[in-house]
PAGU-26646 format. One line per field, with one value per atom (N, C-alpha, C): residue number from 1; x, z, y. Coordinates in pm, whole numbers, plus 50000, padded with zeros to 5 digits. Atoms other than C-alpha are relative to their C-alpha. Example, Ala and Ser with C-alpha at 12.3 -4.5 7.8 and 13.67 -1.06 7.14 Angstrom:
<pts>
kolse	c(1, 1, 1, 2, 2, 2) $
X	c(50089, 51230, 50090, 49918, 51367, 49923) $
Z	c(50000, 50780, 50000, 49994, 50714, 50073) $
Y	c(49881, 49550, 50120, 49881, 49894, 50109) $
</pts>
This chain:
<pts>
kolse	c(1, 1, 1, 2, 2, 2, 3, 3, 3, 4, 4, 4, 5, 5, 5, 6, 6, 6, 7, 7, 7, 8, 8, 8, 9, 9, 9, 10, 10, 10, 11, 11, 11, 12, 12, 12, 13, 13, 13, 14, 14, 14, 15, 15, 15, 16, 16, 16, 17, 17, 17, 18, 18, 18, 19, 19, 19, 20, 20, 20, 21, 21, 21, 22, 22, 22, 23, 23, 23, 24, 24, 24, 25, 25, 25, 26, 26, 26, 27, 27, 27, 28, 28, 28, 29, 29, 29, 30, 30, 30, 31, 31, 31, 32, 32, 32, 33, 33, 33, 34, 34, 34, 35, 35, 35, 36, 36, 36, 37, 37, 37, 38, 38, 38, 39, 39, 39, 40, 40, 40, 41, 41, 41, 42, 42, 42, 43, 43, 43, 44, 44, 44, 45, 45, 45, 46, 46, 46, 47, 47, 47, 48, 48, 48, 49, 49, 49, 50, 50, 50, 51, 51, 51, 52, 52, 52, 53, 53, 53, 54, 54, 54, 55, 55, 55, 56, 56, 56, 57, 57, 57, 58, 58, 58, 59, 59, 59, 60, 60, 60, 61, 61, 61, 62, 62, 62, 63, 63, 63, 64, 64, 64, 65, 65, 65, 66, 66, 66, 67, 67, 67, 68, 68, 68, 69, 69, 69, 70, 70, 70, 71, 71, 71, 72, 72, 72, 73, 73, 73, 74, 74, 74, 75, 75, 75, 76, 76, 76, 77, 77, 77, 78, 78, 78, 79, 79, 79, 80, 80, 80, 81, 81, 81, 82, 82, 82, 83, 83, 83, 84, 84, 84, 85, 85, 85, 86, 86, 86, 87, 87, 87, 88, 88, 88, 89, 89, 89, 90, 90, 90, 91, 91, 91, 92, 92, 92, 93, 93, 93, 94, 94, 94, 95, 95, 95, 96, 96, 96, 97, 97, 97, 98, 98, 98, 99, 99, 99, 100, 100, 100, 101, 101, 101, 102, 102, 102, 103, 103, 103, 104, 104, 104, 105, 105, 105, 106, 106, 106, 107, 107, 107, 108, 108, 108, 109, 109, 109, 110, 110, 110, 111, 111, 111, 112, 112, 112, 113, 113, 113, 114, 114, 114, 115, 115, 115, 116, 116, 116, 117, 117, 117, 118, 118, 118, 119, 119, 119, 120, 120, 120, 121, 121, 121, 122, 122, 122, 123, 123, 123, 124, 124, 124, 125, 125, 125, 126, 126, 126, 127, 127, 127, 128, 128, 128, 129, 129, 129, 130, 130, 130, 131, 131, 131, 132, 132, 132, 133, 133, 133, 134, 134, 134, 135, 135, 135, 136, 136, 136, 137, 137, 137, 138, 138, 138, 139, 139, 139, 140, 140, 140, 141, 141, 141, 142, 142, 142, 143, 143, 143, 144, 144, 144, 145, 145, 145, 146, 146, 146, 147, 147, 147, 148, 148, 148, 149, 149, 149, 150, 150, 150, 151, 151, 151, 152, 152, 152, 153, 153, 153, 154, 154, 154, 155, 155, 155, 156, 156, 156, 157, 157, 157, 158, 158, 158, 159, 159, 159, 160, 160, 160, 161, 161, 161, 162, 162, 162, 163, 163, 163, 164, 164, 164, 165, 165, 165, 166, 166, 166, 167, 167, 167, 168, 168, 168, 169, 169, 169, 170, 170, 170, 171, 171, 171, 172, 172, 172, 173, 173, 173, 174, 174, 174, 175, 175, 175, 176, 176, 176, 177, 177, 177, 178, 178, 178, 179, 179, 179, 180, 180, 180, 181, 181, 181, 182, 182, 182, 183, 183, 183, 184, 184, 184, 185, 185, 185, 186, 186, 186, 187, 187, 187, 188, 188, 188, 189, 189, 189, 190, 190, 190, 191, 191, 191, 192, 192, 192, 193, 193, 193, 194, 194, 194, 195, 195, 195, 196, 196, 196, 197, 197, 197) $
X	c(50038, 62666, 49998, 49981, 62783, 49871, 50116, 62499, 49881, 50124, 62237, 50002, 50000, 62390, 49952, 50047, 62336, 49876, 50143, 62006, 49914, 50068, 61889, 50032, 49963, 62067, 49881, 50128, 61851, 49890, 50154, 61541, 49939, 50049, 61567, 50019, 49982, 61661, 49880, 50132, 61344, 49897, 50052, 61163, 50009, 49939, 61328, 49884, 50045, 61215, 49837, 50177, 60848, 49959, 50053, 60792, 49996, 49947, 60932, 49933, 50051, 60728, 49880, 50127, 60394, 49998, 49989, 60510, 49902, 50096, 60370, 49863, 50185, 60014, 49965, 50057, 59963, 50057, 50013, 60110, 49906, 50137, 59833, 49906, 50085, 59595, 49977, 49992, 59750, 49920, 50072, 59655, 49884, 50131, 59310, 49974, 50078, 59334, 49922, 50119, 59074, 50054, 49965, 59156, 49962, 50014, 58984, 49911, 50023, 58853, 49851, 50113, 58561, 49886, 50126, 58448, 49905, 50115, 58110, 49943, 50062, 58026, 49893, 50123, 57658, 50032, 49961, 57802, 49920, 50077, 57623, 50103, 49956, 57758, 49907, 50061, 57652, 50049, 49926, 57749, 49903, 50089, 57609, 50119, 49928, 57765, 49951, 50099, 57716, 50018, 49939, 57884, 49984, 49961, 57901, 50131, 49885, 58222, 50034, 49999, 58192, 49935, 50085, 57912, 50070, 49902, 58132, 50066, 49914, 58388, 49907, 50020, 58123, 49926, 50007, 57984, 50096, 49879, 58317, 50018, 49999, 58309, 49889, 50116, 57970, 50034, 49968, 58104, 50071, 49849, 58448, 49964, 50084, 58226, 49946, 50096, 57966, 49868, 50093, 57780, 49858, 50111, 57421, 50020, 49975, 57457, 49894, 50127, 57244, 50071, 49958, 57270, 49878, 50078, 57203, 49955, 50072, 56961, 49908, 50060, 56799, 49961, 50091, 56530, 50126, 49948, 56806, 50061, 49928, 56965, 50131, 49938, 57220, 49972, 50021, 57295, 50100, 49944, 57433, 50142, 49874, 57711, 50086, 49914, 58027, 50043, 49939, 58132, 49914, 50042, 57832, 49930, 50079, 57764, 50075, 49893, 58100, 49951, 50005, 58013, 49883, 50088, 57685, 50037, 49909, 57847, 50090, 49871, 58123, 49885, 50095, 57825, 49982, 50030, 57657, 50060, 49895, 57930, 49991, 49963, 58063, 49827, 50127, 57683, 49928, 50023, 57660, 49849, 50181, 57323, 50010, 50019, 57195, 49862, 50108, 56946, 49896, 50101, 56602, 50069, 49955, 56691, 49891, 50099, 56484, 49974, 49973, 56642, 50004, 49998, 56587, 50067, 49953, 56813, 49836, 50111, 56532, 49972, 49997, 56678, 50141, 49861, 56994, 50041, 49984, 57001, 50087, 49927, 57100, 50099, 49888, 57419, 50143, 49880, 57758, 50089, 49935, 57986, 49930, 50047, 57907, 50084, 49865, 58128, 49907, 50087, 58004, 50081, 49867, 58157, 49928, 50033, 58118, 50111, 49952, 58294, 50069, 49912, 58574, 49948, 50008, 58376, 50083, 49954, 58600, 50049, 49937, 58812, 49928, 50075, 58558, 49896, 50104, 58218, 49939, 50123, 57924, 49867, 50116, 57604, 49902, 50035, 57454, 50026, 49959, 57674, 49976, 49978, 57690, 49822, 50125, 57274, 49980, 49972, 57313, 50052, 49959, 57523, 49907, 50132, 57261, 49891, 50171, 56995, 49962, 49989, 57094, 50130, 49923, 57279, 50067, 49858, 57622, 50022, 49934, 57660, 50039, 50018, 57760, 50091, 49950, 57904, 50129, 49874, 58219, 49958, 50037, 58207, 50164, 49877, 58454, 49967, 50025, 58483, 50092, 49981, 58576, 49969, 50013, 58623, 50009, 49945, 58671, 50030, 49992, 58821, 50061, 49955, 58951, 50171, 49823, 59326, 50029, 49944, 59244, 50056, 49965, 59304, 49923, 50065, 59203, 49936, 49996, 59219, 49935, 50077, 58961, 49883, 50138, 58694, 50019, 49999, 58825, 49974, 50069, 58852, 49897, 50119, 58537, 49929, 50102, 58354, 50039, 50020, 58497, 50004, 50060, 58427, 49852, 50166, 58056, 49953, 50055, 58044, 50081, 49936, 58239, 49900, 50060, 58227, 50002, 50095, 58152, 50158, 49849, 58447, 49984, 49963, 58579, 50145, 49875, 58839, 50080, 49951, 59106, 49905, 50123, 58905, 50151, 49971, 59035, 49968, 50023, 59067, 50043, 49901, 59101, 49951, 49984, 59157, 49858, 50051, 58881, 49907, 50064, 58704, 49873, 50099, 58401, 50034, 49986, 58579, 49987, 49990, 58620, 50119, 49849, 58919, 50091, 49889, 59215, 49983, 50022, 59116, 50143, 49861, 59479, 49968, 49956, 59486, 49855, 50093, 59146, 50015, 50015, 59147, 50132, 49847, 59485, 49923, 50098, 59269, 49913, 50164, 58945, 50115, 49946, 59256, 50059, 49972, 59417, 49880, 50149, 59042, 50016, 50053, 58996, 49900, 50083, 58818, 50033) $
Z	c(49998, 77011, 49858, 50204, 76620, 49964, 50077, 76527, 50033, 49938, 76753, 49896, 50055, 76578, 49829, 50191, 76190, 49999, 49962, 76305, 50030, 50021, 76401, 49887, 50105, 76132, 49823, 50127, 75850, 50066, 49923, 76065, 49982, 49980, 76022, 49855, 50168, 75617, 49961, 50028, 75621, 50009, 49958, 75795, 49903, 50059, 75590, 49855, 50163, 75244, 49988, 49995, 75331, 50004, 49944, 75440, 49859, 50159, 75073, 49919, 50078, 74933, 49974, 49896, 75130, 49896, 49993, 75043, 49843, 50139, 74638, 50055, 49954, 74751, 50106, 49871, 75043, 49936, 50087, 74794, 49884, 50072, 74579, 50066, 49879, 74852, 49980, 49981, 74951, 49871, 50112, 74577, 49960, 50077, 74530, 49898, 50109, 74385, 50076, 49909, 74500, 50076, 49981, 74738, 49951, 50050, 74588, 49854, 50173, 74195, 50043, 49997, 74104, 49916, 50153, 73831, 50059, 49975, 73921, 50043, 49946, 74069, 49873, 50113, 73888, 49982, 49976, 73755, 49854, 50049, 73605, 49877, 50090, 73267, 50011, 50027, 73309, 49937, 50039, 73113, 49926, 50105, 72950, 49875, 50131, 72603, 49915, 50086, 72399, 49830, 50151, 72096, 49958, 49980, 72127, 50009, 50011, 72173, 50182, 49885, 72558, 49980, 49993, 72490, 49909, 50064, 72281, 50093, 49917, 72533, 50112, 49990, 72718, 49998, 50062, 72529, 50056, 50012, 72499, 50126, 49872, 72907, 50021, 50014, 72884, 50005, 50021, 72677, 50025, 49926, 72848, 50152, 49863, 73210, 50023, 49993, 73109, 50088, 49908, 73262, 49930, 50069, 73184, 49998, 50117, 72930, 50040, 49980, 73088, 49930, 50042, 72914, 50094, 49930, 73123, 49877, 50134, 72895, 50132, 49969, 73035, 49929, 50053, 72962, 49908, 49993, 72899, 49843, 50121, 72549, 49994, 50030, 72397, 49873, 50105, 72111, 49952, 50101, 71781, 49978, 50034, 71721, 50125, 49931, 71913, 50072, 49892, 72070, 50112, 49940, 72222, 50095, 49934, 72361, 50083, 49895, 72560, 50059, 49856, 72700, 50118, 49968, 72780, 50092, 49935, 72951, 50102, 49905, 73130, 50060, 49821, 73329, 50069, 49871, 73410, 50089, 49905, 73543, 50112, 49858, 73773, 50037, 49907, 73896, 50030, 49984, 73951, 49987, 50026, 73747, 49998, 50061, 73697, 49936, 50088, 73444, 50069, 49972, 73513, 49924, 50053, 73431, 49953, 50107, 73163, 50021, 49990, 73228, 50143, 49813, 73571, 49938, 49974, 73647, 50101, 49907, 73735, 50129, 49859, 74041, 50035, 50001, 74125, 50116, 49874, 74458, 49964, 50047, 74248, 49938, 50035, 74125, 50113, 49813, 74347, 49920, 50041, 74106, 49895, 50125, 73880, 49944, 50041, 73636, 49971, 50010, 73559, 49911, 50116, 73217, 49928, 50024, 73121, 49912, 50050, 72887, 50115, 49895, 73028, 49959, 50044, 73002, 50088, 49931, 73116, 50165, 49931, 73350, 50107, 49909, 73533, 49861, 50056, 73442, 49943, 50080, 73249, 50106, 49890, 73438, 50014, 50027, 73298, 50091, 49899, 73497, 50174, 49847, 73814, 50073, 49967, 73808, 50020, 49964, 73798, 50117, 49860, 74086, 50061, 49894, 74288, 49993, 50020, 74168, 50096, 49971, 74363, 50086, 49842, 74699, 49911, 50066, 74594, 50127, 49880, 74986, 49946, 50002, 74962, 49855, 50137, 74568, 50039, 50087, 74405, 49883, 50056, 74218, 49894, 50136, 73895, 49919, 50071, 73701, 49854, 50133, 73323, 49930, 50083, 73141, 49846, 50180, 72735, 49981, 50018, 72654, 49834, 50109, 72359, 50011, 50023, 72481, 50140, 49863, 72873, 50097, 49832, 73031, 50085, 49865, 73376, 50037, 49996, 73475, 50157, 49821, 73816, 49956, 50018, 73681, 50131, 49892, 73959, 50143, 49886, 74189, 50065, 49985, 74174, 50053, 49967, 74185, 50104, 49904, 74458, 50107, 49909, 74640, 50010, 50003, 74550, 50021, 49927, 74655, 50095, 49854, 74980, 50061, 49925, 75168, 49922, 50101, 74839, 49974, 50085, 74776, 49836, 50135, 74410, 49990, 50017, 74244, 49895, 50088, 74024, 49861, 50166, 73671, 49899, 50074, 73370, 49878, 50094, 73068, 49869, 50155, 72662, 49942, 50108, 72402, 49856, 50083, 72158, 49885, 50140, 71785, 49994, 50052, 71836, 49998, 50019, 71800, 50087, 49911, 72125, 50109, 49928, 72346, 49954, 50091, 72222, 50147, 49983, 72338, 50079, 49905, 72477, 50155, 49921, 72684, 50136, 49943, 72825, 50070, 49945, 72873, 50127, 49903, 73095, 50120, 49868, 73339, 50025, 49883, 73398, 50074, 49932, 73464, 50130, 49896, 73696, 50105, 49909, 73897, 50053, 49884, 73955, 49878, 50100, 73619, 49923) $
Y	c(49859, 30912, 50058, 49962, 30976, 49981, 50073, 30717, 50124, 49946, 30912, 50134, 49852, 31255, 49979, 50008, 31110, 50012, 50036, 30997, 50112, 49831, 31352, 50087, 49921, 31503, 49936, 50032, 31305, 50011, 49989, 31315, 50167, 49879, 31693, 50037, 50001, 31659, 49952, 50066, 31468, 50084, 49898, 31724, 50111, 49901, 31981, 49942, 50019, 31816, 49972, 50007, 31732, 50167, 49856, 32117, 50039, 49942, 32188, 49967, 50089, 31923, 50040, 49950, 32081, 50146, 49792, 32511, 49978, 49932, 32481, 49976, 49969, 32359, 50062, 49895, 32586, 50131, 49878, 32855, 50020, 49982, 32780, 50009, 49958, 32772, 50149, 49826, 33127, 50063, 49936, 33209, 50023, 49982, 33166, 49853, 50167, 32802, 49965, 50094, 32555, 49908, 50116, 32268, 49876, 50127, 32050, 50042, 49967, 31985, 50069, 49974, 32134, 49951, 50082, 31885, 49924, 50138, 31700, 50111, 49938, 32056, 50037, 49942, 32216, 50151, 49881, 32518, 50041, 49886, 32833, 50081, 49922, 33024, 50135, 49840, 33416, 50099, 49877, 33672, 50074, 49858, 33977, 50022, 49904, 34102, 50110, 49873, 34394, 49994, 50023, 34288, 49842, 50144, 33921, 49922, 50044, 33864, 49915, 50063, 33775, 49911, 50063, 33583, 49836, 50109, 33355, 49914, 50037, 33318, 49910, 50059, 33228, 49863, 50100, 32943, 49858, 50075, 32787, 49954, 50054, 32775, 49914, 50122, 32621, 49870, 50107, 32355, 49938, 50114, 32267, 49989, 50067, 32259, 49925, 50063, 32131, 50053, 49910, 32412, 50046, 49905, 32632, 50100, 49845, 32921, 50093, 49907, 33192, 50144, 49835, 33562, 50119, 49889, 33844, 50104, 49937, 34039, 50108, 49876, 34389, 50112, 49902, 34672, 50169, 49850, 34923, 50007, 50011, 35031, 50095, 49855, 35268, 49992, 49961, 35431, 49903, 50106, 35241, 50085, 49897, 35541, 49936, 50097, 35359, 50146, 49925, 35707, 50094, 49943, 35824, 49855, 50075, 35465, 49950, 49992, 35478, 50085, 49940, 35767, 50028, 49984, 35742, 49839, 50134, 35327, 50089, 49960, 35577, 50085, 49953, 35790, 49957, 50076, 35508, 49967, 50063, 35350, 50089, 49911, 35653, 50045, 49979, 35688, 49874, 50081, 35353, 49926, 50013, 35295, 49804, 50158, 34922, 50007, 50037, 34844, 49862, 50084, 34642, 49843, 50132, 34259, 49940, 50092, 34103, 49867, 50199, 33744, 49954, 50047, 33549, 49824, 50125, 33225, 49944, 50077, 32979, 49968, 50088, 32800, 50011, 49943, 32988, 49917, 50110, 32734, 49900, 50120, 32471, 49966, 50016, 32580, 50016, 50000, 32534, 50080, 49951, 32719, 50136, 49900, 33056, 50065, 49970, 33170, 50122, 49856, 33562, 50064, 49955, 33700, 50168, 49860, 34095, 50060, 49936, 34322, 50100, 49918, 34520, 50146, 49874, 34897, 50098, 49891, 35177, 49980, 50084, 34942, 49955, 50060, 34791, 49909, 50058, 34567, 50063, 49893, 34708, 49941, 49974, 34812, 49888, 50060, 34546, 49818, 50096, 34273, 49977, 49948, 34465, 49984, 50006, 34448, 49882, 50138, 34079, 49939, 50042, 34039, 50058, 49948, 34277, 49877, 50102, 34015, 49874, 50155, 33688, 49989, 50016, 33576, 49901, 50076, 33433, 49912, 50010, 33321, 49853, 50155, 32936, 49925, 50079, 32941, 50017, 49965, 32964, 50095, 49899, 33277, 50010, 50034, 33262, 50149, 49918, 33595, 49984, 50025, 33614, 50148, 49855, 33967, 49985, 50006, 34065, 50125, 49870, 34370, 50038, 49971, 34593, 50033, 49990, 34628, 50084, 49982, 34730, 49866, 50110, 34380, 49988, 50023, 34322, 50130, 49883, 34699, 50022, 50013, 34697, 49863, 50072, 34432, 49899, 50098, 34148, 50052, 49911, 34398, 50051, 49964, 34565, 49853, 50116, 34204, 49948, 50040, 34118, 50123, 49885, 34437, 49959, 50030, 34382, 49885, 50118, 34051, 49972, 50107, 34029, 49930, 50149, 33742, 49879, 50127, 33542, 49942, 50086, 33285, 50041, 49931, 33433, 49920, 50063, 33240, 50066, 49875, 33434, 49994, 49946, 33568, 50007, 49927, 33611, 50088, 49896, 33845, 49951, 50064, 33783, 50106, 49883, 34053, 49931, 50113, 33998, 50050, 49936, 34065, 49909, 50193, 33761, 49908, 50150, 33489, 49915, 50043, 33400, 50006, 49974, 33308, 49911, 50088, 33094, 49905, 50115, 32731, 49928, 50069, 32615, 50097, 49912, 32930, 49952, 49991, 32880, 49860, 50098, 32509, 49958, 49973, 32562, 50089, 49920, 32830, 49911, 50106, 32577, 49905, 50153, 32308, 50040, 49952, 32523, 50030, 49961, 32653, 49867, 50107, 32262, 49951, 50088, 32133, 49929) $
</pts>
């Protein structure tokens, strides 16, 4: 009877330590990681910049994917004076304008992943991004967001995009503080490894 009682007692230590073994990848799951990699997938580089400093950042994703560098480019301008081209960026925004799109992805079918990279304007995307998503059915991808800001961070940009694309699998985004250069290369190549690349 002892024997029988040890015998359930490790059988349920066993039990016990597999469950434990299991909780981190089904807490990444919970998170928004991928189940499975995403390297061999055909993935899309999009971003708009106004300065070039996103447009850097995304480069650098380009080249550690192995993805296509598309720049969202549109009919619309501002002014060159930096405080009347915030605020004339902060109308649009709260009236939710989008600019005509200059640039068309060829064969948007044929990508399984899209990474989508925008300047953080006035804690969200710029009008410019948000016309892009309107442009093209996400149903089916992996939708990756990527911000650049001057010292807001995240602020609503993940949020918003995935408001405007429910439904669309979105995997966490991130954000880098930034003058042009780009994004700091450890930091970045640590986020694609975590996504699944």
């Amino acid at each position: 009877m002892k024997k029988m009682a040890g015998l359930a007692c490790i059988s349920v230590a066993l039990c016990a330590l597999t469950a434990c073994a299991k909780a981190p990848a089904e807490a990444a799951d919970a998170a928004g990681a991928p189940a499975a990699s995403l390297a061999g997938k055909k993935v899309l580089v999009a971003y708009y910049s106004y300065s070039g400093n996103t447009g850097e950042v995304a480069k650098q994703i380009a080249r550690l994917t192995g993805g296509t560098l598309f720049e969202i480019t549109t009919d619309h301008k501002y002014p060159q004076a930096y405080r009347a081209m915030t605020q004339q960026a902060k109308k649009e925004i709260q009236e939710g304008f989008r600019p005509a799109l200059t640039s068309k992805v060829s064969d948007m079918a044929q990508y399984d992943v899209v990474f989508v990279g925008s300047p953080n304007w006035w804690g969200t995307y710029a009008p410019e991004t948000a016309a892009f998503l309107d442009g093209y059915d996400f149903k089916g991808k992996t939708v990756i967001p990527f911000f650049t800001h001057g010292g807001g961070g995240m602020q609503n940009c993940e949020r918003d995009m995935k408001k405007q694309l429910s439904g669309v699998q979105m995997l966490p985004g991130i954000t880098f503080y930034g003058s042009g250069s780009g994004a700091p290369e450890a930091e970045l190549s640590a986020w694609l490894k975590k996504l699944g690349f």
